[in-house]
C-alpha positions as CSV (number, residue, x, y, z in Angstrom):
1,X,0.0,0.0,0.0
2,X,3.1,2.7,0.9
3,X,4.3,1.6,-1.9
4,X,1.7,2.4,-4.0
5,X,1.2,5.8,-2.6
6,X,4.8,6.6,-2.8
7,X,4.6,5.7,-6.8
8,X,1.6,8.0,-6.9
9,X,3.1,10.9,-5.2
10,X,5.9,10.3,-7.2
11,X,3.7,10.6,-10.9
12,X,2.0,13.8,-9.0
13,X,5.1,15.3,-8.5
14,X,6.3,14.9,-12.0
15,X,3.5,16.3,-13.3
16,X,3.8,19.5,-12.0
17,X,6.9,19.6,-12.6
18,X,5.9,19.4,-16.4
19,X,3.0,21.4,-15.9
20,X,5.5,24.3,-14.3
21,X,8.2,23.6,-17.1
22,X,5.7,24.1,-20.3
23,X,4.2,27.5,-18.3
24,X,7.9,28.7,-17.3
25,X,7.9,32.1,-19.5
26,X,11.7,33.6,-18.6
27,X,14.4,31.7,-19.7
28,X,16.0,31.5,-16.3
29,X,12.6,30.2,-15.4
30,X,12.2,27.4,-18.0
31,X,16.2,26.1,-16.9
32,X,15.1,25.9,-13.4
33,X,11.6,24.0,-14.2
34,X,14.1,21.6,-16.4
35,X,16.1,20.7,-13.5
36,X,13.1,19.9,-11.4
37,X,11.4,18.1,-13.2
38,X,14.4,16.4,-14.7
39,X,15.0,15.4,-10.7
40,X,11.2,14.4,-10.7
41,X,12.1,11.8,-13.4
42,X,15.1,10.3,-11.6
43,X,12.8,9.8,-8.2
44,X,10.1,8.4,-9.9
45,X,12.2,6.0,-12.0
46,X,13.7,4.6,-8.8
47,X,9.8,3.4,-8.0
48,X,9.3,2.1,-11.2
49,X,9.9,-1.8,-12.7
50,X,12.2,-2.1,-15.9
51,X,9.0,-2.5,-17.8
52,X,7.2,0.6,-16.7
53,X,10.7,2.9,-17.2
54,X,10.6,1.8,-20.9
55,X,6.4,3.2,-21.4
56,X,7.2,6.4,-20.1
57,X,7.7,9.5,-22.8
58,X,11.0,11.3,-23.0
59,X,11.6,14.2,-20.8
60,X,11.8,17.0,-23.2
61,X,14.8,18.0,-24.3
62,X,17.0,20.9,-22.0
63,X,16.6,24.3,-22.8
64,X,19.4,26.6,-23.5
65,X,21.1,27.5,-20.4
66,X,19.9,24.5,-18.9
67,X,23.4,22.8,-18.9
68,X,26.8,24.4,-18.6
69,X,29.7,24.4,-21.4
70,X,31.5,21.8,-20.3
71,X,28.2,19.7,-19.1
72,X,26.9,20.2,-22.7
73,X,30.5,19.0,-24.2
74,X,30.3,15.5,-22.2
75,X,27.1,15.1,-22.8
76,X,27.8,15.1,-26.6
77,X,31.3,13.3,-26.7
78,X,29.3,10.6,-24.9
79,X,31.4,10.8,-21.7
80,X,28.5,12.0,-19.7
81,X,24.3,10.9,-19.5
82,X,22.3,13.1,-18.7
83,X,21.1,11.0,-15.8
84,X,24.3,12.0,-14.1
85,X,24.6,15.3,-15.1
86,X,24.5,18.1,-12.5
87,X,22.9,21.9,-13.0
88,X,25.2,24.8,-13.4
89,X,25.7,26.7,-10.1
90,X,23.6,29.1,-10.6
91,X,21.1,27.2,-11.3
92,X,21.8,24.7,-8.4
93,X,21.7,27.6,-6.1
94,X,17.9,28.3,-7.5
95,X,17.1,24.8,-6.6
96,X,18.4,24.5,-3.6
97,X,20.0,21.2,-1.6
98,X,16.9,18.9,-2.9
99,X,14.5,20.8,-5.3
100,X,11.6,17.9,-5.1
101,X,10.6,14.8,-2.7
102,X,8.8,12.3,-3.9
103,X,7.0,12.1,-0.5
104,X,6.0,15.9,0.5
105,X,6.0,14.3,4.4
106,X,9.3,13.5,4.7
107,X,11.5,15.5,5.7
């Protein structure tokens, strides 16, 4: 049953963070909304079987700014995923230490 919940919240959580991504105006806005619900993705795909991870849709691609220089650079020599990747500082600083739980309670 928790784990059910904790699969919903999850799905909840990643659509708002879409929702808030495709209504993000500013540019600085949009990177931000990226990185959360990019960070949505990765919790909920912890929750999820092998089976369910390969139903879901593609994130949408990052916008520019999202990813720094040398982020961007790994990412297309192939010495980087984008599962790994980290935000640029700035942007990092936006999010703070953990920018979405999947559970809202815990703390």
């Amino acid at each position: 049953m928790t784990e059910t919940l904790e699969r919903i919240r999850a799905q909840r959580a990643e659509v708002e963070a879409l929702l808030a991504f495709r209504h993000a105006t500013a540019e600085g806005a949009r990177c931000v909304a990226w990185w959360r619900l990019h960070h949505a993705r990765r919790l909920r795909l912890k929750l999820l079987s092998p089976a369910e991870r390969d139903a879901l849709h593609a994130l949408p691609a990052p916008p520019s700014g999202a990813l720094g220089r040398l982020t961007a650079l790994r990412l297309r020599l192939g010495l980087l995923t984008l599962e790994r990747a980290r935000p640029p500082r700035p942007i990092a600083r936006q999010l703070g230490p953990q920018p979405i739980r999947a559970d809202p309670r815990s703390t």
